[in-house]
C-alpha positions as a LaTeX table, in Angstrom:
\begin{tabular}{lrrr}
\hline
Residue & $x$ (\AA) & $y$ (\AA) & $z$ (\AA) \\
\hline
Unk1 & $-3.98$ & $-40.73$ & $-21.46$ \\
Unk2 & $-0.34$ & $-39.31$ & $-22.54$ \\
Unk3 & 1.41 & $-37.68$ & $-20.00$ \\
Unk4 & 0.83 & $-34.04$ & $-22.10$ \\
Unk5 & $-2.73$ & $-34.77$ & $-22.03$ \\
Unk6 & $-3.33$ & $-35.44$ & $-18.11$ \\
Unk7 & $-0.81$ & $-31.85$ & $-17.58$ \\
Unk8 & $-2.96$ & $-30.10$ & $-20.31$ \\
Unk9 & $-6.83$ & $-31.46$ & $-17.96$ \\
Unk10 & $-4.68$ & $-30.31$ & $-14.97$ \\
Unk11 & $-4.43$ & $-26.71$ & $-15.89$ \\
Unk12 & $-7.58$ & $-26.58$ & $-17.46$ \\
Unk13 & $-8.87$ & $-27.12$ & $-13.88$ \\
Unk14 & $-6.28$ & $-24.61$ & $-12.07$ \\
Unk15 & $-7.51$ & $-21.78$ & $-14.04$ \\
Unk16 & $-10.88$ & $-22.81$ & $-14.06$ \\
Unk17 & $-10.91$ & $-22.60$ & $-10.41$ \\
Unk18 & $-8.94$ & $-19.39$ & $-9.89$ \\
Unk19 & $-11.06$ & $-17.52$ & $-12.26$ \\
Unk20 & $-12.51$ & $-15.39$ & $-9.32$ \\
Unk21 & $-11.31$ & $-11.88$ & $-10.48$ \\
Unk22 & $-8.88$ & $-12.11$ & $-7.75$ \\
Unk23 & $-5.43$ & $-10.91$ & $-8.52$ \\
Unk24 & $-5.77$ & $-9.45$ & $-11.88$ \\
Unk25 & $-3.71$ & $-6.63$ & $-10.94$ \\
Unk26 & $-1.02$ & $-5.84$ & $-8.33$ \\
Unk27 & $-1.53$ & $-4.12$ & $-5.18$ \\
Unk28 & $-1.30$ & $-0.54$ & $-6.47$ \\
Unk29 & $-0.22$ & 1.88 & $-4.64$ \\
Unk30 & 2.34 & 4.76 & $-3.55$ \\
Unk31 & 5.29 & 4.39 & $-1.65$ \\
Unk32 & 6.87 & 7.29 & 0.19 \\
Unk33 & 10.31 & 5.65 & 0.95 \\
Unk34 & 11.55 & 6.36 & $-2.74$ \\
Unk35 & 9.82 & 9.80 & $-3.42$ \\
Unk36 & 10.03 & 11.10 & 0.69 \\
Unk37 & 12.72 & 9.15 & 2.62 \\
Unk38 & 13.03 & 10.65 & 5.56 \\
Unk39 & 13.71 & 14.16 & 5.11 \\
Unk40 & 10.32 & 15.11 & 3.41 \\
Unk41 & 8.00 & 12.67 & 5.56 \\
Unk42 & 4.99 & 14.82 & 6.65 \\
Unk43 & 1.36 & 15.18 & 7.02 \\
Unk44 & 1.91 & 18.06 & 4.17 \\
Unk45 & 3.34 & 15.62 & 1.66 \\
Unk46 & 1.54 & 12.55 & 2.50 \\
Unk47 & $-1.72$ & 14.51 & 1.64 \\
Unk48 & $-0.18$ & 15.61 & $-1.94$ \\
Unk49 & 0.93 & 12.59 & $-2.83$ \\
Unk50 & $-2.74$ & 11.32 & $-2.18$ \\
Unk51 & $-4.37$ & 13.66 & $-3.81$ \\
Unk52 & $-2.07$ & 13.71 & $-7.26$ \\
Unk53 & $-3.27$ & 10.05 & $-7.07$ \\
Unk54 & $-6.54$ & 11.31 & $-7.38$ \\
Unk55 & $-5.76$ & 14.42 & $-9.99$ \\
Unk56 & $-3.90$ & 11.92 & $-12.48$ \\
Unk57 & $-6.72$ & 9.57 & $-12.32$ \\
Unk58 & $-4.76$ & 7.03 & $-10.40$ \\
Unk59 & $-7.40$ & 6.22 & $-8.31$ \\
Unk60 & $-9.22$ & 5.16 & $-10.88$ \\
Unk61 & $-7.35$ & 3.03 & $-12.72$ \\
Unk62 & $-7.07$ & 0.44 & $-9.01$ \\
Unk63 & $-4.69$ & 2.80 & $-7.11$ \\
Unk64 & $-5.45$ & 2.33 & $-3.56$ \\
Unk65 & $-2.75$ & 2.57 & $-1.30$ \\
Unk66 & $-0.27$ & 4.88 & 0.68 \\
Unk67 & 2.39 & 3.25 & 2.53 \\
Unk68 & 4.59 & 5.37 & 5.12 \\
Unk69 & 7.31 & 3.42 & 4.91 \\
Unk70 & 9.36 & 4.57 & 7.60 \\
Unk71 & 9.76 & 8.16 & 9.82 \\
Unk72 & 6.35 & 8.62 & 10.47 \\
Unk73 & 6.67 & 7.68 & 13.96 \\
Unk74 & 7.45 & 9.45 & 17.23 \\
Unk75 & 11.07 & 9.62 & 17.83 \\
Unk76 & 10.42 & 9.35 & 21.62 \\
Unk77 & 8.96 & 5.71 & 21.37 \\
Unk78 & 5.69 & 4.33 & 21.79 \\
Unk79 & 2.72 & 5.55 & 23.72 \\
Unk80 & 3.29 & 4.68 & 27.13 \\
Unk81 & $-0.43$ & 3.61 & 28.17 \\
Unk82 & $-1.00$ & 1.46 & 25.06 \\
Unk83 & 2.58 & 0.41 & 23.97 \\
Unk84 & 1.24 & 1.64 & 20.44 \\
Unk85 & 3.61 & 3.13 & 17.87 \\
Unk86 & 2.63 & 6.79 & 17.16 \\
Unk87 & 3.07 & 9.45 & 14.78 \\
Unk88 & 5.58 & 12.62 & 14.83 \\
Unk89 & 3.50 & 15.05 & 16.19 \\
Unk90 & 6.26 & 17.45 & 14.67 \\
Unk91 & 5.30 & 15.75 & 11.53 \\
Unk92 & 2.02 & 14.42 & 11.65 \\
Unk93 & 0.14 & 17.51 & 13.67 \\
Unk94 & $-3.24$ & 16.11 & 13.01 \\
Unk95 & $-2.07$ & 12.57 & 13.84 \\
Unk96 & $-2.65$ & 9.36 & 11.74 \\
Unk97 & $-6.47$ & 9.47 & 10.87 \\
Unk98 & $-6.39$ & 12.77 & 9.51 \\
\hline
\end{tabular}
């Protein structure tokens, strides 16, 4: 065998065996830090943004995802019988699951 000929086997067999549908697109999703920041972060906005996802037919296409980037949380710190992180209830009203 040339050397182009064992390199040319070698990828046959890569692709081969990462042809599992796996990874054909990005994670897809919406981010608030570049539309929201800080100022806008809110229950109210996050549940816009999530549903113009759906209204544009985002959702559709493989869009899955809302990230909170940042100032979600309390500003007074963690829950202080679990140590958890928690939302703004200025913000968040309803809390996380709604």
């Amino acid at each position: 065998f040339y050397p182009c000929q064992v390199t040319f086997l070698l990828l046959v067999v890569v692709v081969e065996a990462l042809d599992n549908g796996v990874g054909r697109l990005p994670p897809l999703g919406y981010n608030t830090w570049n539309d929201l920041g800080c100022r806008s972060m809110s229950e109210e906005n996050i549940k816009a943004a999530a549903e113009a996802l759906v209204q544009k037919g985002l959702r559709d296409k493989g869009y899955r995802y809302i990230n909170l980037d940042d100032c979600w949380q309390d500003p007074h710190g963690r829950d202080p019988e679990t140590g958890r992180l928690r939302a703004n209830p200025k913000n968040f009203p309803s809390g996380m699951p709604a």
